[in-house]
N, C-alpha and C positions, 0 to 999 in steps of 0.2 A: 358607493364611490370607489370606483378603481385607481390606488395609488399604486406604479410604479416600485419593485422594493430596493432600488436604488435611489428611491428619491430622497432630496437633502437639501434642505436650507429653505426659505421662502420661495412662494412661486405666485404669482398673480391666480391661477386657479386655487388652491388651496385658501388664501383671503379671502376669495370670492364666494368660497362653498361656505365657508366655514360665517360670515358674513350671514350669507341671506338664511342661513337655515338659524342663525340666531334669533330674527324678527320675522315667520315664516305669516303673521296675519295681518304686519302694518304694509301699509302703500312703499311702493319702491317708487315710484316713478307714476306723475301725473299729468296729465295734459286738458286742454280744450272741452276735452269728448271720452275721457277717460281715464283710466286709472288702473295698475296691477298692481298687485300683492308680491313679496318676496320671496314668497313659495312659488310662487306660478311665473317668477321671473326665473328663476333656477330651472323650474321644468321645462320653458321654452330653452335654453342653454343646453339641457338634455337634449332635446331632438336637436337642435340645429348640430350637436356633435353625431348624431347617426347619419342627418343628410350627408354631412364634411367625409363621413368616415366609410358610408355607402359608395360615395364616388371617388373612391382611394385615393382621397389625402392621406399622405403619412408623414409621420413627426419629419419635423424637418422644412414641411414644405412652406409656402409664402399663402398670404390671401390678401387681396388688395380692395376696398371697400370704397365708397363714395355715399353718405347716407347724412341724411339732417340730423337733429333734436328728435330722438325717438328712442324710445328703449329698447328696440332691435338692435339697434345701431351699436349700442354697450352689451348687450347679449352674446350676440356675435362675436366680438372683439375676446370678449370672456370665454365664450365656446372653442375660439381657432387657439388662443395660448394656452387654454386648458389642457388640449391634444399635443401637446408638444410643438403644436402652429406658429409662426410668425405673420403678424399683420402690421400693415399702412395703411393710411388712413390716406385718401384724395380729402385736399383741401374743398370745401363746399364751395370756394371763391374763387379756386385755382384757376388756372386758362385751360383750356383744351391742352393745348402741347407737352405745358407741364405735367400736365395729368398723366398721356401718354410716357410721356420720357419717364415719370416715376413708378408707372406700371413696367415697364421693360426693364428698369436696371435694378428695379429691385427682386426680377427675376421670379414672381410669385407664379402659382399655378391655378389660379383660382378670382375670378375677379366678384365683387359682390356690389348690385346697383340700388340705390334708393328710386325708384321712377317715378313715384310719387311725386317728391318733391324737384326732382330734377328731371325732370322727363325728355328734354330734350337732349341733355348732355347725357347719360343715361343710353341714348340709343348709340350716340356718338363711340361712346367708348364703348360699348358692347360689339360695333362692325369689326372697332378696331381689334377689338381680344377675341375674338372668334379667329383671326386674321393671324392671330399669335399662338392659335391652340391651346388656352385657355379654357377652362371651366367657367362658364356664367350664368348669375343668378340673379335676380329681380327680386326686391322683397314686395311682391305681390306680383297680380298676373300683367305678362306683356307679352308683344307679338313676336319676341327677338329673344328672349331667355327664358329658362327653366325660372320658376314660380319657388322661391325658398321657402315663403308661410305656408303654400298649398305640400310640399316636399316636407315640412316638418309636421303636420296635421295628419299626414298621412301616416308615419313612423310610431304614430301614438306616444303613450308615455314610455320616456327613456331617462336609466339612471345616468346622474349628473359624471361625467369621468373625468379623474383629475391623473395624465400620466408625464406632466411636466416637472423637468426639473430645473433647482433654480440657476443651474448654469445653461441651460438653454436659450436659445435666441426668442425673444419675445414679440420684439417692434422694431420697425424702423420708422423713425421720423423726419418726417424729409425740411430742409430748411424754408424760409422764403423767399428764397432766389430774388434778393435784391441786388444783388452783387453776381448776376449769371443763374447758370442752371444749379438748381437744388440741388442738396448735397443729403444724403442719408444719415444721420447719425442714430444707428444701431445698437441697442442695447438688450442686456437679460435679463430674464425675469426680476434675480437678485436686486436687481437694480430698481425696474419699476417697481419693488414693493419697496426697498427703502425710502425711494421720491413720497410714496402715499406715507411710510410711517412719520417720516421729516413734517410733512403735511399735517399728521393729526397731531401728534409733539408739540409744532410751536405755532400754528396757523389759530389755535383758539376758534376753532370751529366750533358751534352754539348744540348743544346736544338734541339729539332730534332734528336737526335742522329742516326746517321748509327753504329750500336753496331753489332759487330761481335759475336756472341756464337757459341764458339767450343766445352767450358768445358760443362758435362751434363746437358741438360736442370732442370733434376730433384736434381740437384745439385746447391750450389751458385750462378752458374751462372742465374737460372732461375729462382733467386728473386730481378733478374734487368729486367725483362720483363716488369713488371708490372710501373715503374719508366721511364722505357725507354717511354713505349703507354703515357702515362700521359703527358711526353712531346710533343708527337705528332712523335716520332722516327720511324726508322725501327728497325728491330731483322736480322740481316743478318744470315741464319742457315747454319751451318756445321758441320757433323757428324764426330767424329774423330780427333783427333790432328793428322796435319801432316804440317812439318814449311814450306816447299816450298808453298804449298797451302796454308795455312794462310798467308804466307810474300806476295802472288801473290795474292788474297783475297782484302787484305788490299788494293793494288796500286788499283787494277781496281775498287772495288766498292767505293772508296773515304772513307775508314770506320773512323771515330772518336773517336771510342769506344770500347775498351777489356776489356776482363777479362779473366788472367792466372793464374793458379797457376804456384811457381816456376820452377819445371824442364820444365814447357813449355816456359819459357821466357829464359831459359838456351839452349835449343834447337834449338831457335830461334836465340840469339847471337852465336850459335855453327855453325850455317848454313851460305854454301857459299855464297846465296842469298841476305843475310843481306843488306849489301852495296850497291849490285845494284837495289833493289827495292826501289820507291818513296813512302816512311812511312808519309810524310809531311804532312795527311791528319788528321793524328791521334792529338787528343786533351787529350785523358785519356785510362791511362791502369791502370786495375785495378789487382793488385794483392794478392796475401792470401791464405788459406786453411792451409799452414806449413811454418815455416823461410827461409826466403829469405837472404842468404848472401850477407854482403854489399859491398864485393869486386864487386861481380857481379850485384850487383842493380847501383854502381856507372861506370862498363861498361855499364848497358841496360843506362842509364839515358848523359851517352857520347857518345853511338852511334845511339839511339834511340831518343831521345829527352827530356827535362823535362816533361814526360805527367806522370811519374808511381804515384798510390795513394796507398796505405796497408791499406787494409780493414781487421777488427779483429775480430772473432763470432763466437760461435760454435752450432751443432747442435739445442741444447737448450735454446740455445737467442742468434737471429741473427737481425742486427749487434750490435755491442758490440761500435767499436770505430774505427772511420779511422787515415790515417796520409796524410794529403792532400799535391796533387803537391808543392803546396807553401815550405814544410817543407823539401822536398825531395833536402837539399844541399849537394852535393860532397863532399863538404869542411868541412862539421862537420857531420863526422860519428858516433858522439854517438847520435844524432838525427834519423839517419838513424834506428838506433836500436829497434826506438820507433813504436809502433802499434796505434800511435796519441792519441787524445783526444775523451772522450766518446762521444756517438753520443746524441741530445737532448732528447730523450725519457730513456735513460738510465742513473743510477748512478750507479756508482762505490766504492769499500770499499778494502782493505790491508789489512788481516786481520793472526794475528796468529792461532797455533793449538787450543788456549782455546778459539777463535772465540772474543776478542780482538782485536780493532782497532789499526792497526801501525801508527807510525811517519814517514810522509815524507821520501821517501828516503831508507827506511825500505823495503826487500823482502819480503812478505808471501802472504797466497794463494789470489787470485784475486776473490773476490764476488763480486755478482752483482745482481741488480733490476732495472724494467721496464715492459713497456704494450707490448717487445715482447718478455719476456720468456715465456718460457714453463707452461705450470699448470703441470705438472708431467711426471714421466717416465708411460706407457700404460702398465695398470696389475701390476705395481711396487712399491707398498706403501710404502715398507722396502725401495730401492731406494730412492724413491720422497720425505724421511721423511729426509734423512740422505744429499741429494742433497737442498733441499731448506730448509735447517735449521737454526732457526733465523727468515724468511721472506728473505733471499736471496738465489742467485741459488750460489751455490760453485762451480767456474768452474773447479779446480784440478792443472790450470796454477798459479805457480808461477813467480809473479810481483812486480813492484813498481814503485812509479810514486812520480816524479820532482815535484816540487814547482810551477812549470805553468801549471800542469795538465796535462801532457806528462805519457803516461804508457808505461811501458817494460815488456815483456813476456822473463823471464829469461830462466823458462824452465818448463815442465810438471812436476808435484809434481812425477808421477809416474815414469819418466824419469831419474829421480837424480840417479845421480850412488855414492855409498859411497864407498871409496876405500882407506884402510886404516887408517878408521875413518874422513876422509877428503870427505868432501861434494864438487862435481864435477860436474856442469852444461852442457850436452851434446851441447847445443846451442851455448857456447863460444870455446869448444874443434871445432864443424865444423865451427865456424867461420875464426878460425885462420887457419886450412888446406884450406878453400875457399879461403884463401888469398896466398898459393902457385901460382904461374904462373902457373903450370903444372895442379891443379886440377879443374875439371868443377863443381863438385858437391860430398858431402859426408856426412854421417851419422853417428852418435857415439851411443854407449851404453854401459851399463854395462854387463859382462859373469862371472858369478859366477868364485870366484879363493879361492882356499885353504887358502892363505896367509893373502891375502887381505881383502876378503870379497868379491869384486866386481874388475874387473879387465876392464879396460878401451880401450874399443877397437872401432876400427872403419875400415868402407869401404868404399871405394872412389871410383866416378868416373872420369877419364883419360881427358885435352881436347886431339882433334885429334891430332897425331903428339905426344902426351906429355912423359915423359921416365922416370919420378919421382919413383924411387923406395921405399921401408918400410922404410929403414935407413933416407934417407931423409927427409921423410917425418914426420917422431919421432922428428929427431931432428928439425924439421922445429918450430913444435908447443911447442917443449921443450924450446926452445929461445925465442919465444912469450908468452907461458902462463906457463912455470916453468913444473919440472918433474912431479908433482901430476896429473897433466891434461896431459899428454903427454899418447898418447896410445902406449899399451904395444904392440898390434898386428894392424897393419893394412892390409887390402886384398883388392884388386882391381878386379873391377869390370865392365862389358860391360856397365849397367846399374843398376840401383837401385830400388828394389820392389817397388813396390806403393799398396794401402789398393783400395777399390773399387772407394772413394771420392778425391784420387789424392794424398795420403798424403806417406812420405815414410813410409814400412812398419817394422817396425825394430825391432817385433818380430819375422817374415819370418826372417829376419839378424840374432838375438840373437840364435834362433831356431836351423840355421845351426851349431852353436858352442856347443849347448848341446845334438845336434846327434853325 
């Protein structure tokens, strides 16, 4: 292994050698149709660093990916920051444009495609980055780029090199432009290895873990890979949500270990399946990316088991703060409420609009500091200046947090709907419709109104069987949380948009009402 003899401090490559050559004969990563070892996952790391370093990459440069649920896809990632490389990850969901716009402004030299799975987008954005003098790669053969599996087979064995250091540029992570074009939040190595050590610290990850990953690898989910290896776990891969095969997933391969965002754990209790499959294997589910209602977290947690934990982060310092199995009681739902306590490497602040610390107990916006935020938004000073102001990162979520150090995510600063002069939290309006029998899942926002200002509206989804109409449903929440919060319009829906990262999308919602 080639260290740099400047090198100092943590660096994702270092973890990562130092990792797989611990458990060099257990499985790293399994799938469908296969399965590799931890030695032979480091050796493919080796070669894909002589393809990088044959077609002069040099420290410094970018690499920009698009690839599903595959252990390549983590290989790579390992391979480019091990070199002193910085990578992004294309959302598997993203749109065409997006995708584009975050290949150009993140400025990389190198683009890498999954065709496999994505074949058609895949050529798309290979015309376009030929068009940009780019480097491109196919993990396997296509008509339109160089072949990286054939590129690295060819290279033979090569030793694993680690010449990154930990103040180097690692990733950028692009937001989900729900609010406009995606924004880069940019960080170093130091950083990403704090997030995973925050991670193995207080997340009570199950030793050995057989961890299922459904949700995108380049997503939350596949910054439990690296916590998982460290235990000596597997990564069980699956491309796709789909609940019959995740509920069947789970019995046969004995898994321990998830990670869902909500509507996938909604999905999951929706399905016929549920009851006949042997879940008993499972130790931790991990849930987050958007609120979880807690009618429906106290069904997963009565028909599921006490395994659920709520992990709290955003793009720009991830993790923030969990709420562990332990705290997860039926019996005291305002518990339930809570996004836990901050994880070790991070603190936390309440802070008003004059940036003002609150008292206990007190709403305002949630700041925060630690080794793994961001250094800034990419190309974004006016951003970065206005986001980490003070020395902390302003996350936008409005919070507050208990006397025992419990935090609540009341609701997105930008989310508030003002209606009538009256400040309206969209996160308590869905909670109380989640708490209808009839409804599986739902969404609220504000639609501009002449009268009002903001007019209080929302869209549901149905469970099967269910025959809740508007009227009822108004007055459902008018009885629970009074007229001001009661929506003036509800519309029902098959399902509920999602943003590219899982979350609902409720400007596609708002959208529709000001066409």
């Amino acid at each position: 292994m080639e260290i740099a003899p400047y090198q100092t401090g943590p660096s994702v490559g270092r973890l990562a050698i130092r990792t797989l050559a611990a458990y060099p004969d257990r499985v790293a990563f399994a799938w469908d149709r296969g399965s590799i070892t931890y030695a032979e996952t480091a050796a493919v790391i080796g070669r894909y660093q002589k393809v990088l370093s044959d077609a002069g990459l040099q420290r410094g440069d970018g690499v920009a990916a698009l690839g599903g649920n595959r252990f390549e896809v983590w290989a790579l990632g390992i391979a480019v920051q091990s070199l002193g490389l910085y990578i992004t990850w294309l959302h598997p969901m993203g749109g065409l444009s997006d995708q584009l716009f975050q290949i150009e402004d993140a400025g990389v030299t190198a683009l890498v495609l999954d065709e496999t799975h994505f074949a058609e987008r895949a050529e798309q954005l290979a015309t376009e980055a030929s068009g940009l003098g780019l480097r491109v790669w196919t993990m396997g053969p296509s008509p339109y780029a160089e072949d990286l599996t054939s590129a690295a087979e060819a290279v033979g064995e090569q030793p694993v090199r680690q010449i990154a250091d930990a103040s180097d540029h690692a990733i950028i992570n692009y937001t989900g432009g729900t609010t406009g074009r995606p924004k880069g939040a940019w960080r170093r190595h130091r950083s990403v290895v704090q997030g995973a050590v925050d991670i193995i610290t207080d997340f009570a990850i199950p030793r050995a873990a057989r961890y299922l990953m459904v949700a995108p690898m380049s997503h939350v989910a596949g910054s439990k890979v690296m916590p998982v290896l460290v235990g000596g776990g597997t990564v069980h891969l699956l491309t796709g949500f789909d609940a019959a095969r995740v509920l069947e997933t789970i019995e046969r391969e004995r898994i321990t270990m998830a990670l869902f965002v909500p509507t996938m754990i909604y999905a999951l209790l929706d399905h016929p399946d549920l009851d006949e499959r042997d879940l008993s294997s499972l130790e931790l589910v991990l849930y987050g990316a958007s609120p979880m209602s807690v009618s429906r977290l106290r069904e997963g947690i009565e028909r599921i088991g006490p395994v659920f934990s709520q992990l709290y982060g955003q793009t720009e310092c991830y993790p923030v703060s969990v709420l562990p199995k332990e705290d997860h009681d039926p019996e005291h739902a305002e518990r339930l409420l809570s996004c836990g306590k901050p994880v070790v490497g991070v603190e936390v602040s309440i802070r008003d609009e004059a940036g003002n610390e609150l008292p206990i107990g007190e709403p305002g916006e949630l700041c925060v500091r630690g080794g793994s935020a961001m250094e800034g938004y990419w190309k974004r000073g006016d951003l970065t200046a206005e986001a980490l102001a003070g020395g902390w990162l302003h996350t936008g979520d409005i919070a507050k947090q208990d006397a025992e150090g419990y935090l609540y995510i009341v609701d997105r600063k930008k989310d508030m709907i003002i209606s009538g002069g009256f400040n309206v939290f969209p996160r308590e309006v869905e909670d109380a419709l989640t708490a209808h029998p009839d409804v599986a899942a739902a969404a609220v926002y504000g639609v501009p109104h002449e009268k009002w200002g903001e007019q209080v509206t929302a869209s549901v989804v149905l469970k099967p069987g269910a025959s809740a109409d508007e009227a009822a449903l108004i007055a459902h929440v008018r009885d629970l949380k009074g007229a001001v919060q009661a929506p003036k319009v509800i519309e029902t829906l098959p399902e509920l948009p999602q943003t590219a990262v899982g979350k609902i999308n409720k400007r596609a919602l708002r959208d529709k009402f000001l066409d």
